[in-house]
Each structure stands twice: as C-alpha cells, then as structure tokens.
Phi, psi and omega in degrees: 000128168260153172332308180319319215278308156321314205284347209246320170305304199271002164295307183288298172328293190289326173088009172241130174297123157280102183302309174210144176243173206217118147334169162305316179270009205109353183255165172311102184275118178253024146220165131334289191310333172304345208225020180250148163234152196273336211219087338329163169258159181134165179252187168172189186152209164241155131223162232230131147250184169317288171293022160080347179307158161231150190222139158273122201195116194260135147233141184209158160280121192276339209225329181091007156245310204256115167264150182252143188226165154223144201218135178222172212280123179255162198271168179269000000 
C-alpha cells in the first residue's frame, strides 16, 4: 500500500477527499511506515482535506479481517 493508496482508502472512510497525511505528531508523512504503530497495531496520524478540515484519525484491525476506522475533527 502506498500514500496514495491510503489517501484514497480514507477519502472513502471519511467522505471528505484527503489531501494530506501527517505523522502523530504533525510532520509530513513520506511513507506508510511513518504512519504504523505497532501497539495497537494499526496506523493512524492527522490528515488535511480538499475543504481545509483536520482530522485525527487511527485505523486498525480489528478481527485480522475487518479494519476500524475512526476519524474526530481537530478543533482550531
């Protein structure tokens, strides 16, 4: 899976297009691996949309079939 790939997946979760993804803390994420934790296993990071929103937002596997997704709104 690539960023792209992400962005596109999580476009859909969210129903807003994604623009940019983010590390936990806030830098620019150039890989996947920038955005996997191990403990929950799963990814997770801030991202940017198309309409300027920001979101905080974890995915993970739930079942080793099924991913969860959460996405919550960061305030300005």
């Amino acid at each position: 899976m690539t960023l792209d790939d992400l962005k596109a997946d999580l476009s859909e979760r969210l129903g807003h297009r994604v623009t940019d993804l983010f590390t936990r803390e806030g830098e620019p994420a150039n890989a996947i691996t920038d955005l996997y934790c191990a403990s929950p296993a799963g990814f997770g990071g801030k991202l940017s949309t198309r309409r300027g929103k920001q979101f905080v937002w974890e995915l993970w596997l739930e079942d080793e079939e099924h991913w969860n997704f959460q996405a919550k709104p960061l305030l300005d």
